[in-house]
C-alpha positions as CSV (number, residue, x, y, z in Angstrom):
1,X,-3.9,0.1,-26.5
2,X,-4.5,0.4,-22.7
3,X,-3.8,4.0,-20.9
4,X,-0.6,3.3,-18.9
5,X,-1.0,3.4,-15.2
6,X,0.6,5.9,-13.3
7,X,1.6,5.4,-9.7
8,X,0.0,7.8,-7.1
9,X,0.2,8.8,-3.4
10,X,-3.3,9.3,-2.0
11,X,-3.8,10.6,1.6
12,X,-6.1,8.6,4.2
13,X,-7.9,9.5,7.0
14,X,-5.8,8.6,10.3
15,X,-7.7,5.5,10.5
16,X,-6.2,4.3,7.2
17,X,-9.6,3.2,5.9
18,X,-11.4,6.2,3.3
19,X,-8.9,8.6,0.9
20,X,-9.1,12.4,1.9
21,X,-8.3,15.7,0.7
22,X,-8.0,14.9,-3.1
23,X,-6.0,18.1,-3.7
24,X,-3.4,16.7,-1.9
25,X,-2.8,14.0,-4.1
26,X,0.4,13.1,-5.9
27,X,0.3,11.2,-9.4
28,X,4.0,10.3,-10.5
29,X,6.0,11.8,-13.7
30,X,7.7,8.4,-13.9
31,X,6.6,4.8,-12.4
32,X,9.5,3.6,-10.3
33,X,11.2,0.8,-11.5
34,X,11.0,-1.5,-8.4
35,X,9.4,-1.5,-5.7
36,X,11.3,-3.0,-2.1
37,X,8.7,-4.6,0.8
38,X,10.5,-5.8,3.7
39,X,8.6,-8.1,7.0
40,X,10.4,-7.5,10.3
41,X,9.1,-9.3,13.4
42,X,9.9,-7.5,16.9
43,X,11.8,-10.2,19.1
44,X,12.2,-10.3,22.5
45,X,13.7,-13.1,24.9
46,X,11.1,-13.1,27.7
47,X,12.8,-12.4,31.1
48,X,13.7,-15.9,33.0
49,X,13.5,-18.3,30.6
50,X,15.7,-20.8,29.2
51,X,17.2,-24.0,29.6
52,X,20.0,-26.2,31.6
53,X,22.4,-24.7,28.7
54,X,21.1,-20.9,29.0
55,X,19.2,-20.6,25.4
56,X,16.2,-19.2,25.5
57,X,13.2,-21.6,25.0
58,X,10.8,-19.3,23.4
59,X,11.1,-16.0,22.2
60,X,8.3,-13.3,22.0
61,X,6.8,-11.9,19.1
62,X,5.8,-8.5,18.8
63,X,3.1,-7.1,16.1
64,X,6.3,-6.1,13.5
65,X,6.4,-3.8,10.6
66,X,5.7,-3.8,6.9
67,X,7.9,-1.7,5.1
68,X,7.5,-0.3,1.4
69,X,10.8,1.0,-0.4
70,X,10.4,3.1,-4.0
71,X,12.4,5.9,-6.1
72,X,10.8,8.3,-8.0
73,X,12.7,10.8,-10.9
74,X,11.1,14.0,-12.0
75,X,12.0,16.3,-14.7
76,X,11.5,19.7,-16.0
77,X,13.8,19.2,-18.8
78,X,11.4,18.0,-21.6
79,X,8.1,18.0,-22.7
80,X,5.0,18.0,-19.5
81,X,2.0,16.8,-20.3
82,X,0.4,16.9,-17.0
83,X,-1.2,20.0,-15.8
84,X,0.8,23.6,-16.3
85,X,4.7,23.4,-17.5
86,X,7.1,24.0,-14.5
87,X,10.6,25.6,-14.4
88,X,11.7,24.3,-10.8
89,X,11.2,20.3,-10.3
90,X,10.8,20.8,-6.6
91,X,7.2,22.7,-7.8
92,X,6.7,18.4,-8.5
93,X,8.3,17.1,-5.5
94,X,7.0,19.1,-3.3
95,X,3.6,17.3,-3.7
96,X,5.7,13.9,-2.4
97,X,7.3,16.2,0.4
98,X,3.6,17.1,2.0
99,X,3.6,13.3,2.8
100,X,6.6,13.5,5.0
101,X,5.8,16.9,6.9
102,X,3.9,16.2,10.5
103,X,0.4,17.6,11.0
104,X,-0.9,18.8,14.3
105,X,-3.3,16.2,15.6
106,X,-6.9,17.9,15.7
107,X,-7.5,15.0,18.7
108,X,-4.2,16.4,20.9
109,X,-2.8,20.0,19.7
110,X,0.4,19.1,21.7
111,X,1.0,16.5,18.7
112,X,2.0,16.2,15.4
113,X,2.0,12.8,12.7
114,X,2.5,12.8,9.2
115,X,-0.6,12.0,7.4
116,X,-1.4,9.0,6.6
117,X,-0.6,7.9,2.8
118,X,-1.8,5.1,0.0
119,X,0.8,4.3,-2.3
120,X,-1.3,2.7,-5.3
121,X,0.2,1.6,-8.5
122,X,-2.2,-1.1,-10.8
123,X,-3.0,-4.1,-8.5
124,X,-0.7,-2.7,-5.9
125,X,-1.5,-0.7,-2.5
126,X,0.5,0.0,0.2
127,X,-0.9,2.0,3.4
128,X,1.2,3.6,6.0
129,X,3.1,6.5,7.4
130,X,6.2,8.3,5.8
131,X,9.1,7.1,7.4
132,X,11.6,8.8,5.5
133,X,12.4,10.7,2.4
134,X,15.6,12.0,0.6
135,X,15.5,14.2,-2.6
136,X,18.7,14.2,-4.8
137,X,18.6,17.4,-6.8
138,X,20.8,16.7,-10.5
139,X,20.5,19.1,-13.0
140,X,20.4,22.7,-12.9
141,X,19.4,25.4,-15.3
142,X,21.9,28.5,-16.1
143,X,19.5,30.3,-13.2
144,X,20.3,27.6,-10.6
145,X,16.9,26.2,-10.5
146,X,17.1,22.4,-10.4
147,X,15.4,20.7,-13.1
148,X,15.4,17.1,-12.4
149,X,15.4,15.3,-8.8
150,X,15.4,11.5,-7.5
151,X,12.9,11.0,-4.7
152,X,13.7,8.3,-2.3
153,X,11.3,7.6,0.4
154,X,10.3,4.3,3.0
155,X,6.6,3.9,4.0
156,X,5.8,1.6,6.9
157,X,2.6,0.2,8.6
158,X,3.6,-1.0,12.2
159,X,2.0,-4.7,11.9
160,X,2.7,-7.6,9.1
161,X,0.2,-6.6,6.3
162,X,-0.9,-9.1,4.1
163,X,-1.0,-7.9,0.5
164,X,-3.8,-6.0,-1.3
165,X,-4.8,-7.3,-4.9
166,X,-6.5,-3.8,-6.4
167,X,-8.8,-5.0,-9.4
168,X,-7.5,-3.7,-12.5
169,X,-10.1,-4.8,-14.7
170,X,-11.6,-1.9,-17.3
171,X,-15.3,-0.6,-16.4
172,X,-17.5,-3.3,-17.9
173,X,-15.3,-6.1,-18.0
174,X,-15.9,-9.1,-15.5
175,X,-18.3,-7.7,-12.5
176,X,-18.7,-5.0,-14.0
177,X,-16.6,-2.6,-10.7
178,X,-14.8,0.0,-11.7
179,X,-10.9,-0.4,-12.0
180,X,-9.3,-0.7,-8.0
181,X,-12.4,-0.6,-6.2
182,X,-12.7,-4.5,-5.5
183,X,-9.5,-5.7,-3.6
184,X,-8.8,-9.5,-3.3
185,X,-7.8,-11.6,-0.5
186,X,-5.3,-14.0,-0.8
187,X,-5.7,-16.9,1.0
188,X,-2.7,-17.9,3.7
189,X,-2.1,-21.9,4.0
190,X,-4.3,-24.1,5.5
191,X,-6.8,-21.4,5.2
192,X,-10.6,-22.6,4.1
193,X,-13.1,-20.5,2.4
194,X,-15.3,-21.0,5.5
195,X,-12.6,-19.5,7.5
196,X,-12.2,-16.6,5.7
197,X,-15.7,-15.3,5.0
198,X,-16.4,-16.2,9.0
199,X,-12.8,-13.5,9.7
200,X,-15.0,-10.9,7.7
201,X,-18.2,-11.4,8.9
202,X,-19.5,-13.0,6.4
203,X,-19.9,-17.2,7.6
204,X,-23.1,-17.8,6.8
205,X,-22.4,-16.2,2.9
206,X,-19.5,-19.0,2.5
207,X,-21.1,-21.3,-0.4
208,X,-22.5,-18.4,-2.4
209,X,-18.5,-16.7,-2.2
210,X,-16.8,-20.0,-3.3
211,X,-19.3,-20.6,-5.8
212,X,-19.0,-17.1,-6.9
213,X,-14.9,-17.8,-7.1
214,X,-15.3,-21.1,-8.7
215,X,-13.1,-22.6,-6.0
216,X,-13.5,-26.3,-6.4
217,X,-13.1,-27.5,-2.6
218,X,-13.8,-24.9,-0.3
219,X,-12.1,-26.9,2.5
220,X,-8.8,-27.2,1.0
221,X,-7.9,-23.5,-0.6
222,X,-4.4,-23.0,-2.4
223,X,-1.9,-21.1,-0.1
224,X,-2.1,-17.2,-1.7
225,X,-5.3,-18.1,-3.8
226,X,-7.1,-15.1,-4.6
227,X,-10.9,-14.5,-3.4
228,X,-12.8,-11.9,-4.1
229,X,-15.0,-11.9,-0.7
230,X,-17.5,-9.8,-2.2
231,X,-18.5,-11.8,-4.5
232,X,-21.7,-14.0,-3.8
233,X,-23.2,-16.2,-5.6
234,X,-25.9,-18.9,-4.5
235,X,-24.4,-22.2,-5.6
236,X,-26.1,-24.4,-8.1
């Protein structure tokens, strides 16, 4: 029987590109039950336009915002499994909380940003920043020390993001990568596999990666199709 996956919060460097500081990292007592991502464009109504009737003709689009929504439960109450047995659930939390709290920026001492975080659960990622959390402490021992909490917390990434598809095969299995190292790309409509390898840099590799995908016409892809674009196989 597979090992169950286990949701974790992983920070990044403030490019958002390699994970840092593994001690920091937050594994999950409990997977959430759902997970809430939410697109918001930034409109604006450009300054003198419009029509005879007074409605604007075009509106501007900003860059937007991604948005990822999740709840997490801990609990002291029963058995722990992971690392040394706690008495105070905010000893668990805590390791959510360092996600929210702002770090002096070693580029400009006058200011400080919350690290940047990877919310990775299976095939799922989400990068971004910590927008918000709230902890709900429930349950209390005859001491006072709570012993199970809800944690409630909105990451965001301030541009649309298309979604990453982490590779959840076992070591061995198909390519042979090791699970969530070998992220896919879906493919938006209209798109061509020509298209996409030439947005990564890779145009002149296009027939060995749709060969390599088995994608029958390479001209006419399958809106969200997934690719894996490094994957290249010289076609036959």
């Amino acid at each position: 029987m597979p090992e169950l996956a286990k949701a974790e919060l992983r920070q990044l460097d403030p490019d958002f590109d390699q994970e840092i500081e593994r001690d920091t990292w937050a594994k999950v007592q409990f997977n959430p039950e759902t997970l809430k991502v939410s697109f918001a464009n930034q409109v604006a109504t450009p300054s003198g336009s419009g029509d005879q009737n007074g409605s604007p003709s075009r509106l501007f689009v900003g860059a937007g915002t991604t948005k990822l929504a999740a709840q997490l439960w801990f609990d002291v109450t029963g058995e722990q499994t992971d690392g040394e047995p706690v008495d105070d659930v905010r000893k668990l939390t805590q390791k959510v909380a360092f996600f929210i709290t702002p770090k002096q920026d070693q580029s400009d001492p006058q200011k400080f940003v919350p690290p940047a975080v990877r919310f990775l659960w299976g095939s799922f990622q989400f990068d971004g920043i910590m927008e918000s959390l709230e902890e709900s402490l429930e349950f209390f021992s005859p001491e006072g020390k709570p012993l199970r909490a809800s944690v409630s917390f909105t990451l965001s990434q301030q541009k649309i993001t298309r979604f990453v598809f982490r590779d959840t095969a076992p070591p061995g299995a198909g390519g042979g990568s090791p699970a969530g190292t070998r992220p896919l790309t879906a493919a938006p409509s209209g798109s061509t596999v020509q298209g996409l390898a030439a947005s990564q840099g890779k145009g002149k590799d296009w027939q060995g990666i749709a060969a390599a995908n088995d994608v029958e016409n390479p001209r006419k892809l399958s809106p969200g199709q997934l690719l894996d674009m490094n994957k290249n196989r010289p076609p036959g």
